[in-house]
C-alpha positions as CSV (number, residue, x, y, z in Angstrom):
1,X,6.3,-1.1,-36.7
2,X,7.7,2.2,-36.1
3,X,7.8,3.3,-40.0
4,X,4.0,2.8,-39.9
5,X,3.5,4.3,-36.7
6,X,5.1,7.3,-37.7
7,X,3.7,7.3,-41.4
8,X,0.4,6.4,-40.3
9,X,0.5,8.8,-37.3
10,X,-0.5,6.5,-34.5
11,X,-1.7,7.1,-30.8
12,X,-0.5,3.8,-29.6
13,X,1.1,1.0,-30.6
14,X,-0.2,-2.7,-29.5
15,X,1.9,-5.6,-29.7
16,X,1.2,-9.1,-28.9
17,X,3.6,-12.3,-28.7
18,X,3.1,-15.9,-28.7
19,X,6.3,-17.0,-29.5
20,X,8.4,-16.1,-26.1
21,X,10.4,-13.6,-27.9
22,X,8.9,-10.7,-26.0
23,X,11.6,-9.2,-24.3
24,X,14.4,-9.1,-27.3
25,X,11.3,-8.0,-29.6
26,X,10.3,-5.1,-27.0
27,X,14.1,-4.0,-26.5
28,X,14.3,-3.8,-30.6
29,X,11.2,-2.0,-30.4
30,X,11.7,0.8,-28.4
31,X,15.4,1.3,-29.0
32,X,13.5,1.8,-32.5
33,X,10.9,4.5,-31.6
34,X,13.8,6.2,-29.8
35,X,16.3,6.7,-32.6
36,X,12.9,7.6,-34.9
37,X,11.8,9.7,-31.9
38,X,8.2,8.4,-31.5
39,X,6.7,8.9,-28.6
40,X,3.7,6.8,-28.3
41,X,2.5,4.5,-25.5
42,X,3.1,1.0,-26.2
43,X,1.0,-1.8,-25.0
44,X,2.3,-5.8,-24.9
45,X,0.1,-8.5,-24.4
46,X,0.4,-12.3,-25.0
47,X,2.0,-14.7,-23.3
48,X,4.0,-12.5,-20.9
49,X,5.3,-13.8,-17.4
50,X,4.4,-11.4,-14.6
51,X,8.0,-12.0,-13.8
52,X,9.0,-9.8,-16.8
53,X,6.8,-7.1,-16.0
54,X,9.5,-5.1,-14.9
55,X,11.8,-5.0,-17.0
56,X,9.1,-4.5,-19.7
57,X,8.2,-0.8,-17.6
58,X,12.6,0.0,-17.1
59,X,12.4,-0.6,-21.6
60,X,9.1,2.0,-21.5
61,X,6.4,-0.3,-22.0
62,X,3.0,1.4,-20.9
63,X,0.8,-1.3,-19.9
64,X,1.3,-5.6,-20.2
65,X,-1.3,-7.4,-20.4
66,X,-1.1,-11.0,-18.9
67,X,-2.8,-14.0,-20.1
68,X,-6.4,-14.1,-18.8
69,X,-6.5,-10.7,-18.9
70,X,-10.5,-10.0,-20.2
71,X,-11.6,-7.7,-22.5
72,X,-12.9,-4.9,-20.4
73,X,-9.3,-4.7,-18.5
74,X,-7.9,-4.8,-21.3
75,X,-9.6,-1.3,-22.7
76,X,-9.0,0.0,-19.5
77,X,-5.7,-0.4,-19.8
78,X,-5.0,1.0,-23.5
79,X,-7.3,4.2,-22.3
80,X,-4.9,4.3,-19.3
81,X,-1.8,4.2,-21.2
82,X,-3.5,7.0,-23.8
83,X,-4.2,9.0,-20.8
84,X,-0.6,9.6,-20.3
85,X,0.2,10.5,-23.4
């Protein structure tokens, strides 16, 4: 993910999980962007616990979206977390 973020030149990066693997995933992740030092907002949705919201904002994570979460929240957030870019 960071390779194409950083070949491709990205404003954001969006990552969704099914799997419960969201938190070693998002650790990977930005540890990642920080040794490739990309500094983009990232958004994770999916199936992710309000109880791991955060620890998701200590790793640098932008904006979580919870299940249920509808579409125009969900824009509203990714322009939010573009707006601090």
């Amino acid at each position: 993910v960071t390779k194409a973020a950083v070949e491709e030149d990205v404003d954001l990066i969006g990552v969704s999980f099914l799997s419960g693997q969201h938190m070693a995933q998002m650790r990977m992740l930005m540890e990642a962007m920080k040794a490739a030092k990309l500094q983009v907002p990232v958004v994770c949705g999916g199936v992710i616990p309000e109880d791991d919201t955060a620890e998701l904002r200590k790793l640098g994570v932008a904006e979580i979206i919870h299940p249920g979460t509808l579409t125009p929240e969900i824009l509203l957030l990714v322009n939010l977390a573009l707006d601090r870019k």
